[in-house]
Backbone as JSON, one array per atom type, in Angstrom:
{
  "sequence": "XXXXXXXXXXXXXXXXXXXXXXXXXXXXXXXXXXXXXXXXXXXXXXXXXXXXXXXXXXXXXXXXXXXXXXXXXXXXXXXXXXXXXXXXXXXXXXXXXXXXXXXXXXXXXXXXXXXXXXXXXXXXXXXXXXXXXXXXXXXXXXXXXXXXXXXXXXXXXXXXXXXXXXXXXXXXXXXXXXXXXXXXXXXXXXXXXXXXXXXXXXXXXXXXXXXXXXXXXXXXXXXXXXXXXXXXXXXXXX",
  "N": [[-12.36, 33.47, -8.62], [-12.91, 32.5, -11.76], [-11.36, 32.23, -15.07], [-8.88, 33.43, -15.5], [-5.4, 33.08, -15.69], [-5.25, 31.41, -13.71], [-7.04, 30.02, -10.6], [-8.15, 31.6, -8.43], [-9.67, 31.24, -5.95], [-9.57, 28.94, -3.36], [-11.43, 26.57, -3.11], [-12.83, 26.17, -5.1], [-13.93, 23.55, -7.74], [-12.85, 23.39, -10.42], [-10.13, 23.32, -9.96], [-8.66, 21.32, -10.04], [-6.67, 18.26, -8.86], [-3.64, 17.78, -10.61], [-0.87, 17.71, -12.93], [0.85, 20.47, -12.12], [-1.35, 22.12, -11.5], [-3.23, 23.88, -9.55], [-4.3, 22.07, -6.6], [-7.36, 21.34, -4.97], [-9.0, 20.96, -1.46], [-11.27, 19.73, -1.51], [-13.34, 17.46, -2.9], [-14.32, 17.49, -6.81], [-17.27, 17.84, -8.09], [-19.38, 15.85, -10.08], [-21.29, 17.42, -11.82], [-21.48, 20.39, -13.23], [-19.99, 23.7, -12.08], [-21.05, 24.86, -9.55], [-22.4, 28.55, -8.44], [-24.11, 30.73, -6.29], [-26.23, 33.18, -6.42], [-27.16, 36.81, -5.03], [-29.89, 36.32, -4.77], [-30.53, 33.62, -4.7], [-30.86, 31.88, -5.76], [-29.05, 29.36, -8.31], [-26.58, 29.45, -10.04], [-24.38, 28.23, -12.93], [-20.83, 27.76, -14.26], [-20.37, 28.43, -17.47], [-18.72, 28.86, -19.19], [-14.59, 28.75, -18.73], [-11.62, 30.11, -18.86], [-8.44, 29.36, -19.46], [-5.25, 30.41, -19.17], [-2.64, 29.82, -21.65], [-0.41, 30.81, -22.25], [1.92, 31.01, -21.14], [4.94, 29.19, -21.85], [6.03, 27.25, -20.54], [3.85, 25.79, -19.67], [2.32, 25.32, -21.28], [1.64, 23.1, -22.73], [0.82, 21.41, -20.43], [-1.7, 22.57, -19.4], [-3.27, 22.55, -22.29], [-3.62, 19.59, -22.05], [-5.0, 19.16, -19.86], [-7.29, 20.15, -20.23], [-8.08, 18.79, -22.11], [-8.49, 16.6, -21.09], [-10.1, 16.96, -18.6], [-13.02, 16.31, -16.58], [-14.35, 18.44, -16.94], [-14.31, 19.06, -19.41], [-15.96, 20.28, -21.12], [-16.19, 22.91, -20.07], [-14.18, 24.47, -20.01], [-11.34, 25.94, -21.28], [-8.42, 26.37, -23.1], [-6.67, 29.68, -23.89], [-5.16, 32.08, -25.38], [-3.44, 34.99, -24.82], [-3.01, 38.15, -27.35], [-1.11, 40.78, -27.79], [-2.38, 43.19, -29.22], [-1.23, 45.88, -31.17], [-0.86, 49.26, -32.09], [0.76, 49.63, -34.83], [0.29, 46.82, -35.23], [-1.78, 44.14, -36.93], [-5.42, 44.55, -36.66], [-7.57, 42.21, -34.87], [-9.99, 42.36, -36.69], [-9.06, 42.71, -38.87], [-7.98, 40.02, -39.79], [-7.7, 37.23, -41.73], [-10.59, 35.22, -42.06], [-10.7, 31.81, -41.22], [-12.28, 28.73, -42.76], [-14.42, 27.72, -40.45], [-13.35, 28.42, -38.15], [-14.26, 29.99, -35.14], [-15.66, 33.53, -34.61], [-15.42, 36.44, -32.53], [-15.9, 39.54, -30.55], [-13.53, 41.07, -30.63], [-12.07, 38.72, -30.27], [-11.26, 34.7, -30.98], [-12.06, 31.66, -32.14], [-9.84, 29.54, -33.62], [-9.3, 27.31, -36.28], [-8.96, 23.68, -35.42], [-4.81, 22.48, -35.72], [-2.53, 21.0, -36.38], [-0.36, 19.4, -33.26], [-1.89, 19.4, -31.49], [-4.99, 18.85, -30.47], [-7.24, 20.23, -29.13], [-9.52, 22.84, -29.13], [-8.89, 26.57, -28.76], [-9.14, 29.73, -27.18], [-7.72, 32.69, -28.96], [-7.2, 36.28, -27.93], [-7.5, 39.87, -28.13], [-5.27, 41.54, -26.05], [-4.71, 43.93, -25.19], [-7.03, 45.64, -26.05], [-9.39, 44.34, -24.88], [-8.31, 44.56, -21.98], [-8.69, 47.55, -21.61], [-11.82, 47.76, -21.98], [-12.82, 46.36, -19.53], [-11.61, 48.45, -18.05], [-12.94, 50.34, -19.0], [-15.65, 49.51, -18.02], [-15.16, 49.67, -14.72], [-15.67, 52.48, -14.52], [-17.82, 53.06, -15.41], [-20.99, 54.33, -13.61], [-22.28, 53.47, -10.75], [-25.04, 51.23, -10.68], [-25.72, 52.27, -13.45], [-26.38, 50.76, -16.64], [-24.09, 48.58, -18.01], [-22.03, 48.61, -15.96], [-19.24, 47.35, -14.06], [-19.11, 45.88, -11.05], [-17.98, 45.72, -7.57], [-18.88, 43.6, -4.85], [-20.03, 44.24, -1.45], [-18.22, 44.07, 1.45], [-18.77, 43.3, 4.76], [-17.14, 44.0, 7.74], [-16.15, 43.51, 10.85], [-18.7, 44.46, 13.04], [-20.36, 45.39, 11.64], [-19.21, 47.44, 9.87], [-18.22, 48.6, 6.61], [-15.57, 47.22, 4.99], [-12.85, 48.28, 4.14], [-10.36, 47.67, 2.92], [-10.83, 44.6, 1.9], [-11.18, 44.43, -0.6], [-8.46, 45.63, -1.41], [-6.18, 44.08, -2.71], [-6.84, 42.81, -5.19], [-7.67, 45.13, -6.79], [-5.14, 46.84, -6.22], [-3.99, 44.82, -8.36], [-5.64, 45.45, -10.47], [-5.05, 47.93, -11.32], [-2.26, 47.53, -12.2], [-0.91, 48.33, -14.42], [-1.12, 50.48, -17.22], [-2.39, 52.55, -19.3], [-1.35, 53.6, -22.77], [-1.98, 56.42, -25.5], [-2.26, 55.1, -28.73], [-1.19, 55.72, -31.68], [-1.54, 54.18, -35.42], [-1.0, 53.03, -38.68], [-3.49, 53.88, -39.38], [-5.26, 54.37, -37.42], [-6.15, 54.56, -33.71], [-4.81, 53.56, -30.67], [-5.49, 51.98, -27.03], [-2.05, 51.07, -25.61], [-1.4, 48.49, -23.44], [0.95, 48.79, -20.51], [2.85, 47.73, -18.03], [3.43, 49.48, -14.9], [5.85, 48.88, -12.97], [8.33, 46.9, -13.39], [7.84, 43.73, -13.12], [5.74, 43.72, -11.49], [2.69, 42.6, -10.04], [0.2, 41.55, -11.96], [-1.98, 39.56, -12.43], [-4.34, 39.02, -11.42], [-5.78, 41.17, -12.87], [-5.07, 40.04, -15.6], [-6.9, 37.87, -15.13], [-9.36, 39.09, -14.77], [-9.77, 40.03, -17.46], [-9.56, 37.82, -18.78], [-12.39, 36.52, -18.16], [-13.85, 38.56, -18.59], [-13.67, 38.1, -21.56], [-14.83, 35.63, -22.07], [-17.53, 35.81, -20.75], [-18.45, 37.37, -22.99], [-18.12, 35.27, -24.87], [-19.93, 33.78, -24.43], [-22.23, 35.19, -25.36], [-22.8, 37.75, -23.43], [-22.97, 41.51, -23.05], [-22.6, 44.5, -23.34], [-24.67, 47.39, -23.01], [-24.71, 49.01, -26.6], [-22.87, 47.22, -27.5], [-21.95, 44.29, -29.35], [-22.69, 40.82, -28.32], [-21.78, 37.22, -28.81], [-23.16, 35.92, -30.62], [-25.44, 33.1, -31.93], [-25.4, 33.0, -35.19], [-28.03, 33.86, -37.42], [-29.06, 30.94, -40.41], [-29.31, 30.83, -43.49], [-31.77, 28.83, -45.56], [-30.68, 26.13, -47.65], [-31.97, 25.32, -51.07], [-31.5, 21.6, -52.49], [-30.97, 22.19, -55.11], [-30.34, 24.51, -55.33], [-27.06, 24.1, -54.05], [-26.39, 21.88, -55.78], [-26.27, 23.55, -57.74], [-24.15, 25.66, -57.9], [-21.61, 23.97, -57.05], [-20.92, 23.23, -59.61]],
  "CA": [[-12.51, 34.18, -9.87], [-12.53, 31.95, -12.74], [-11.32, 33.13, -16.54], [-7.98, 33.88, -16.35], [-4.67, 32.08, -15.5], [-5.79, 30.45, -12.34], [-8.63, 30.42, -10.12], [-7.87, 32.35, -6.82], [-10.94, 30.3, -4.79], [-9.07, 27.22, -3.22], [-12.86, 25.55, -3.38], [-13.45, 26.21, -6.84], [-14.19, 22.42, -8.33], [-12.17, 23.63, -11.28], [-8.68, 23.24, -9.27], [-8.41, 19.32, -9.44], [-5.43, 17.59, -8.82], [-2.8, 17.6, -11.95], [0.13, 18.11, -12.89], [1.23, 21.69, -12.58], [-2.31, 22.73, -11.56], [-3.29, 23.76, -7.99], [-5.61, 20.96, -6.1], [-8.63, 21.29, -3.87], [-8.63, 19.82, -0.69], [-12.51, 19.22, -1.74], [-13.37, 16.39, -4.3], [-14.61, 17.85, -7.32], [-18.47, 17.06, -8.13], [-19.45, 15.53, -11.31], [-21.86, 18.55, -12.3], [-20.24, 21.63, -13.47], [-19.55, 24.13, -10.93], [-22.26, 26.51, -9.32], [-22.62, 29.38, -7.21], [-25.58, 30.91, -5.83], [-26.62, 34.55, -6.88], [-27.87, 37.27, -4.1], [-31.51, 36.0, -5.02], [-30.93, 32.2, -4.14], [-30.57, 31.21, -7.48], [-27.43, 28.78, -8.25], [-26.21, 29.45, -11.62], [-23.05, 27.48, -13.47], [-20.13, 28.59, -15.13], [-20.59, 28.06, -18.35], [-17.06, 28.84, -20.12], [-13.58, 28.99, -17.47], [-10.31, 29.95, -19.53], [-7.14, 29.11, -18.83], [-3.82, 30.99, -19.78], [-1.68, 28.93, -22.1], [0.76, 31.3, -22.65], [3.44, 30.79, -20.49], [5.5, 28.21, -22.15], [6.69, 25.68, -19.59], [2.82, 25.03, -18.61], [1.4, 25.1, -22.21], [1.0, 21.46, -22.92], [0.3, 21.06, -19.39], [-2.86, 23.61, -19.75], [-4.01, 21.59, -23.24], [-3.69, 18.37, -21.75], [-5.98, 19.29, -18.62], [-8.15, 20.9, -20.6], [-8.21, 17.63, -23.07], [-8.69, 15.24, -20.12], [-10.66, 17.37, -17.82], [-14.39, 16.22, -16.5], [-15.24, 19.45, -17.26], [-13.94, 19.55, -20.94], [-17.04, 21.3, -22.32], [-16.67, 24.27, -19.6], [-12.81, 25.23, -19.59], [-10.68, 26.26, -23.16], [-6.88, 27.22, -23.57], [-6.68, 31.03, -24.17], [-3.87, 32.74, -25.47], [-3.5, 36.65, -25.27], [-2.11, 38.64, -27.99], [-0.83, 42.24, -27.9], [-2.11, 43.91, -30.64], [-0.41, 47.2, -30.94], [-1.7, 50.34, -33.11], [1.02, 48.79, -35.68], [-0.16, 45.73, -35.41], [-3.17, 43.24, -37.46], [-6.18, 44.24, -35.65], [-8.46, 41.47, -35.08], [-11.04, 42.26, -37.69], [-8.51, 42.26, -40.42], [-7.51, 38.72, -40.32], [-8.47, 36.52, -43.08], [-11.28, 33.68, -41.03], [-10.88, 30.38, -41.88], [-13.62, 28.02, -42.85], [-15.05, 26.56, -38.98], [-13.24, 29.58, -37.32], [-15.51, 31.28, -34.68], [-15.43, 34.82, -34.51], [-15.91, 37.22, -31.74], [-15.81, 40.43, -30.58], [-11.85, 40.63, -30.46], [-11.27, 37.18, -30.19], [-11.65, 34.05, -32.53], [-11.54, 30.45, -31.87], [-9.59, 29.21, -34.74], [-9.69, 25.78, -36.42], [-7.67, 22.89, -34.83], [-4.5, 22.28, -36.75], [-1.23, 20.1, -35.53], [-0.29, 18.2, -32.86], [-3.06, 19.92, -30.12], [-6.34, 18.56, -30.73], [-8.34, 21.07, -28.21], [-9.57, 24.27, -29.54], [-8.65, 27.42, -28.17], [-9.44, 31.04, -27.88], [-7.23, 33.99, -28.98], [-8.11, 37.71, -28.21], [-6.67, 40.87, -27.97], [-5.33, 42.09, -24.82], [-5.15, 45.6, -24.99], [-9.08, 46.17, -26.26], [-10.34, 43.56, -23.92], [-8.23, 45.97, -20.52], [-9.49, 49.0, -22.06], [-13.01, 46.99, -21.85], [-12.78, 46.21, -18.5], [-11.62, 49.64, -17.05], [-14.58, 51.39, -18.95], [-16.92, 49.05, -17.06], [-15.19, 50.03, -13.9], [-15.62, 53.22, -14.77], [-19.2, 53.52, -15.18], [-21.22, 54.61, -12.23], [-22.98, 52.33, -10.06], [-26.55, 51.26, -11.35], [-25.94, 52.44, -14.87], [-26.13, 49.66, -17.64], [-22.56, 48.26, -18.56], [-20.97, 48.89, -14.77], [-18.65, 46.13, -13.0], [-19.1, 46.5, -9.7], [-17.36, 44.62, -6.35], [-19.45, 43.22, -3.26], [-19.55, 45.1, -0.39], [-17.66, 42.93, 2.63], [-18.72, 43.85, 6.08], [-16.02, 43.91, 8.75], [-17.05, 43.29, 12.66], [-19.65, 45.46, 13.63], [-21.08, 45.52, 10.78], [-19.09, 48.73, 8.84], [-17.24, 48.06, 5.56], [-14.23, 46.91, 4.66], [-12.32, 48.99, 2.74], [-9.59, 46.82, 2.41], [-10.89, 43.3, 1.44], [-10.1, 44.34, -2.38], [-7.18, 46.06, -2.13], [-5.23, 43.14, -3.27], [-7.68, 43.37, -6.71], [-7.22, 47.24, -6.88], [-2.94, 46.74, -6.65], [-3.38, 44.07, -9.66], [-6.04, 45.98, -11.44], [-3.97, 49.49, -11.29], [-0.05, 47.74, -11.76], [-1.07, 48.71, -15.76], [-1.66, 52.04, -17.52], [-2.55, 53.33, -21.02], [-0.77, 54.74, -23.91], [-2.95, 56.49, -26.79], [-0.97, 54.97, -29.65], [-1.96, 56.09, -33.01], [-0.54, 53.46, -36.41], [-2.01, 51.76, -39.46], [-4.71, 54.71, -39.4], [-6.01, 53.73, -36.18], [-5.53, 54.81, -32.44], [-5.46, 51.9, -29.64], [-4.49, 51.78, -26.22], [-1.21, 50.15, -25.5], [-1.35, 48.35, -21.75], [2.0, 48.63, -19.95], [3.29, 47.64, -16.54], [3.91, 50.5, -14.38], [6.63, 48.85, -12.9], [8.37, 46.2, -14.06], [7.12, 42.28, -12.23], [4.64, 44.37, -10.59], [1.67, 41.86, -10.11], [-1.35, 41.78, -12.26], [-2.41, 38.59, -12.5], [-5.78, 39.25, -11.01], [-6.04, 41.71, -13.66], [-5.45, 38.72, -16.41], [-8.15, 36.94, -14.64], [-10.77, 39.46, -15.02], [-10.01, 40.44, -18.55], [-10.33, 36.57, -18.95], [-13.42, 36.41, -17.63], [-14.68, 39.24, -19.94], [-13.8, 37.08, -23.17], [-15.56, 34.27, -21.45], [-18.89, 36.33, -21.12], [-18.8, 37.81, -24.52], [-18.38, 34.39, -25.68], [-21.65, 33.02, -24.07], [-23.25, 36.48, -25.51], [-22.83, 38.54, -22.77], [-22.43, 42.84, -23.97], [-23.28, 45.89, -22.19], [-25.65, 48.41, -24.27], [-23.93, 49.33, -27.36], [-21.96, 46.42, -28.08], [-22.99, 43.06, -29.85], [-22.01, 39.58, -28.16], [-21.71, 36.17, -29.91], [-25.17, 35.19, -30.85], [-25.5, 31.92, -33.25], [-26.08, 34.05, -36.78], [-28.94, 32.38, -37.96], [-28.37, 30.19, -41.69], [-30.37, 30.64, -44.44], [-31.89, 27.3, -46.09], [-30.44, 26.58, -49.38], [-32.02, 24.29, -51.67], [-30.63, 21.46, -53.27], [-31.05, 22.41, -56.54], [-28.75, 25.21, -55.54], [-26.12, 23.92, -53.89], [-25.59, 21.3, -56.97], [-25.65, 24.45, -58.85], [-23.26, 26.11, -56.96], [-21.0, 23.17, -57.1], [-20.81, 22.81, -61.1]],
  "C": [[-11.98, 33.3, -10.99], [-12.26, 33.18, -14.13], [-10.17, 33.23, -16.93], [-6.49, 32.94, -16.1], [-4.4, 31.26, -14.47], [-6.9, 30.54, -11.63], [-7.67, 30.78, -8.49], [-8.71, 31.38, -5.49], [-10.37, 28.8, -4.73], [-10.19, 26.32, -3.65], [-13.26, 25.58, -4.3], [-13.18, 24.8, -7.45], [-13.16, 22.47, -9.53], [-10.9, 23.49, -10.91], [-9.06, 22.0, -9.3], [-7.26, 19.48, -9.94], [-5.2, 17.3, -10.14], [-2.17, 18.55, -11.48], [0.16, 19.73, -13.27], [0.08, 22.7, -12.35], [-2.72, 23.12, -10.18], [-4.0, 22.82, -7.94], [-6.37, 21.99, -5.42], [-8.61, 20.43, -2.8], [-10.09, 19.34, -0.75], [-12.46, 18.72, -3.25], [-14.44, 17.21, -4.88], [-16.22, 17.01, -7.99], [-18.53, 16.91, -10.02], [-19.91, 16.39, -12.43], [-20.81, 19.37, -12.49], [-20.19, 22.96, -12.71], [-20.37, 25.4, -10.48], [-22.19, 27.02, -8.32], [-24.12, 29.74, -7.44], [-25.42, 32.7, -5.49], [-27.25, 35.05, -5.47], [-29.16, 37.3, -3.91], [-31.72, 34.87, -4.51], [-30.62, 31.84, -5.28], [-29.02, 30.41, -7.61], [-27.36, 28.96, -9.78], [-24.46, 28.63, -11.87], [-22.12, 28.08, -14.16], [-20.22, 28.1, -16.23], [-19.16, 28.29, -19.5], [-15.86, 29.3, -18.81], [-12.5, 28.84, -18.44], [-9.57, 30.22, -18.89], [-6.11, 29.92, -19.86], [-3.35, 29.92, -19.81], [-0.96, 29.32, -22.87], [1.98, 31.33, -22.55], [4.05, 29.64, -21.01], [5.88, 27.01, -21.82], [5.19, 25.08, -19.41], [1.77, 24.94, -19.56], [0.91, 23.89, -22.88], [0.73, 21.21, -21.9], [-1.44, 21.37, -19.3], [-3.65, 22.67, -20.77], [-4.52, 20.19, -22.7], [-4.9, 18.25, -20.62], [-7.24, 19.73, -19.46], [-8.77, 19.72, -21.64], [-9.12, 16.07, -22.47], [-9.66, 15.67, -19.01], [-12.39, 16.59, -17.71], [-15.25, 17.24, -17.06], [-14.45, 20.5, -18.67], [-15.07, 19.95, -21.88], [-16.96, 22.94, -21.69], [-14.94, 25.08, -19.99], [-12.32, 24.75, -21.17], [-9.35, 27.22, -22.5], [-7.07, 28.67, -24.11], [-5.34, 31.71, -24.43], [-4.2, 34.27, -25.37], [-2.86, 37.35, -26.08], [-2.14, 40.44, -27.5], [-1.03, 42.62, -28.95], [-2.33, 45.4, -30.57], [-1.4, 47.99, -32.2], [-0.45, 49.85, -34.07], [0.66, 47.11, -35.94], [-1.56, 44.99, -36.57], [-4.08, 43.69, -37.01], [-6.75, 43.17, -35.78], [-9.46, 41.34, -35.89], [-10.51, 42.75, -39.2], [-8.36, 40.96, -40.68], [-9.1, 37.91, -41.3], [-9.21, 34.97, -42.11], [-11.08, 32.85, -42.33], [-12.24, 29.65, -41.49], [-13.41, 27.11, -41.24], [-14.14, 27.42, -37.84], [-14.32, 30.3, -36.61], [-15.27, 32.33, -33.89], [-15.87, 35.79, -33.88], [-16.41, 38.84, -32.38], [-14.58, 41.03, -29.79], [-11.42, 39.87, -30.25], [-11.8, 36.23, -31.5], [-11.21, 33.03, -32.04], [-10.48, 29.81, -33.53], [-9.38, 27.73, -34.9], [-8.33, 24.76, -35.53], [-6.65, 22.88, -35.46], [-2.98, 21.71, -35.67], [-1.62, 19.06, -34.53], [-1.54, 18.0, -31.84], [-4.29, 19.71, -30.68], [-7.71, 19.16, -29.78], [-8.04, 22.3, -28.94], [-9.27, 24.97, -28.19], [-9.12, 28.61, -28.72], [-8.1, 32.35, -27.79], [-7.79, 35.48, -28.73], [-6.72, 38.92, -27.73], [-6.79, 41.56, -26.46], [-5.54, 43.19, -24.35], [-6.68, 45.99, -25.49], [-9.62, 45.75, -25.03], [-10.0, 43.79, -21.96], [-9.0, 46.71, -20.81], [-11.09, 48.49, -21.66], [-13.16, 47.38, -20.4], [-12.52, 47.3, -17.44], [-12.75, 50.74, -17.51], [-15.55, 50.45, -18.04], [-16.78, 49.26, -15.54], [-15.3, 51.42, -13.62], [-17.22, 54.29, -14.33], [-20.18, 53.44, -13.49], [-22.13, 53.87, -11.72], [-24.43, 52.21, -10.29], [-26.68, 51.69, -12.48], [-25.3, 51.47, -15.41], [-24.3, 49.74, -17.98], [-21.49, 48.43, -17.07], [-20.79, 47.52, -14.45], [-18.7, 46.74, -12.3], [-18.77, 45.19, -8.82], [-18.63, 44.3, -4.95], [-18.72, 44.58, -2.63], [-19.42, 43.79, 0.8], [-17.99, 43.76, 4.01], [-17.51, 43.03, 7.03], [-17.13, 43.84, 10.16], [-17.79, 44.29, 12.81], [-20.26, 46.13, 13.1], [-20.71, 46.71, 9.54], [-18.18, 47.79, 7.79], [-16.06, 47.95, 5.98], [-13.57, 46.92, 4.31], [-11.21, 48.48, 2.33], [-9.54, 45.8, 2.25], [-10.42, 43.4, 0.13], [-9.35, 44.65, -2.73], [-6.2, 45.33, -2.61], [-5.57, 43.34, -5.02], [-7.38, 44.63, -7.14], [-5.92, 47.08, -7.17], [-3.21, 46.12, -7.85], [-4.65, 45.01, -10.7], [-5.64, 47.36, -12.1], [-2.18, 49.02, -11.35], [-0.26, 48.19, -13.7], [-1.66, 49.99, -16.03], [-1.75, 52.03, -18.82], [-1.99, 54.02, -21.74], [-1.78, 54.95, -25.02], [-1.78, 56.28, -27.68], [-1.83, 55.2, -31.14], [-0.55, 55.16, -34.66], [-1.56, 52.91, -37.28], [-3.46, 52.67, -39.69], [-5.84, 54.65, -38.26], [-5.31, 54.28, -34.5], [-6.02, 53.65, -31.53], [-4.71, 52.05, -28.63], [-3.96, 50.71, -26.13], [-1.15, 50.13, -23.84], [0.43, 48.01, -21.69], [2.17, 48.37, -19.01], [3.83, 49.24, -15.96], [5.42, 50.08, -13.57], [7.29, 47.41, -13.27], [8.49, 44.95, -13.05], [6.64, 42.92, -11.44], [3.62, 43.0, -10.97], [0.66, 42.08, -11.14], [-2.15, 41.2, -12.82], [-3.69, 38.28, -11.77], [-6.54, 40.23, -12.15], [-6.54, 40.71, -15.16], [-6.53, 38.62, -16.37], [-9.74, 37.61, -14.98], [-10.92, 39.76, -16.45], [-10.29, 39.09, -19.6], [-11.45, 35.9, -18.89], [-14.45, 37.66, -18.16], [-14.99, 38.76, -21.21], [-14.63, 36.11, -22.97], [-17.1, 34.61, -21.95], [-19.14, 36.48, -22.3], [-19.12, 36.21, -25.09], [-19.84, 33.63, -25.28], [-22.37, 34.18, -24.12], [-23.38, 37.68, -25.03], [-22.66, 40.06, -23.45], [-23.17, 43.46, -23.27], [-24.13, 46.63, -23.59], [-24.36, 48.87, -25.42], [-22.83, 48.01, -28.16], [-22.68, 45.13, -28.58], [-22.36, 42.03, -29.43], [-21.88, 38.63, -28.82], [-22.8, 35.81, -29.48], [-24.64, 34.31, -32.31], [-26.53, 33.05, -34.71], [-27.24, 33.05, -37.31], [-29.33, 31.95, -40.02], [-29.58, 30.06, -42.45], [-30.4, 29.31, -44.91], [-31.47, 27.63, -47.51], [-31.02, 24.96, -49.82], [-31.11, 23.1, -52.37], [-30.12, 21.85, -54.23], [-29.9, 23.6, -56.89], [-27.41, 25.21, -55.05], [-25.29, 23.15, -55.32], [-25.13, 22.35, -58.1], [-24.22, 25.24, -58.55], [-21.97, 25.35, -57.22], [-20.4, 22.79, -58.71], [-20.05, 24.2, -61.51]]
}
């Protein structure tokens, strides 16, 4: 499971050797990293973010991500908490060459880190993720898990319970501030796991950002730029 602050799949091409990063005991191919859909089809990942929040492993994170083979697919991600007192995301003031989601926002380079990154809000982008587990199987906008057969062909009702513990160690508060209500995600108990949780709500920002959106919502699509003449830019300019 690529997206969020590690990749769980020892064989995932995306684990190469560095500092501070897991390895692969398989050499990583030059292409960028594909699986193969229940049709036959191999498709690529096309965006893989990394958590570069934790402090000790945040220039580690940039630097991989700076030096990586596969520095067009993988981007630094920070998560913010934004609380019902808080900014939301579609107050802040964009800067010119800022690109702007749907709760996130790459923002321009600026200092010593010369790799962009994406910010987004953590609590929208759970909330996200447990309405899509929510919805019922075969209706538009549902996440849904494989089914794993066990010997003899019946399920396996406990291949995901590891996923399930980290997607359930968090719960919801309706918080109402600022004229606005928003759930606030909490730990149910405190260093309870839910770092599989991360991962998928990482791997939601990911999609959105290559367009992805269930009915109702709008992904990042390239806005398309009106032509301006010269005649009016020089005017423009005076």
């Amino acid at each position: 499971m690529c997206g969020g602050s590690r990749c769980w799949d020892s064989t995932c091409p995306l684990n190469e050797p560095h500092s501070g990063l897991r390895p692969t005991s398989r050499g990583a191919p030059a292409a960028a990293p594909a699986s193969r859909r229940d049709d036959g089809a191999r498709v690529r990942i096309d965006r893989c973010l990394i958590d570069a929040n934790w402090g000790q492993s945040s220039d580690v994170v940039y630097q991989f991500c700076r030096q990586s083979k596969f520095a067009g697919v993988v981007l630094p991600s920070h998560g913010r908490y934004v609380g019902a007192s808080s900014i939301p995301f579609a107050d802040y003031k964009h800067k010119r060459g800022d690109r702007v989601g749907l709760n996130w926002r790459i923002p321009v380079v600026t200092g010593r880190r010369s790799v962009r990154h994406v910010v987004f809000d953590t609590n929208y982008w759970k909330s996200f993720v447990h309405a899509r587990l929510a919805v019922p199987m075969g209706d538009p906008g549902c996440l849904s898990l494989f089914t794993h057969a066990a010997a003899g062909g019946k399920r396996n009702l406990d291949h995901h319970r590891l996923l399930a513990e980290h997607l359930t160690s968090e719960y919801r508060v309706k918080t109402a501030g600022r004229g606005r209500t928003v759930d606030e995600w909490k730990l149910r108990v405190d260093g309870l796991d839910n770092h599989w949780l991360d991962c998928l709500v990482g791997c939601a920002v990911a999609a959105s950002m290559a367009g992805a959106a269930p009915p109702g919502l709008v992904g990042d699509k390239p806005r398309p730029q009106s032509r301006m003449r010269l005649s009016e830019l020089q005017r423009a300019n005076r």
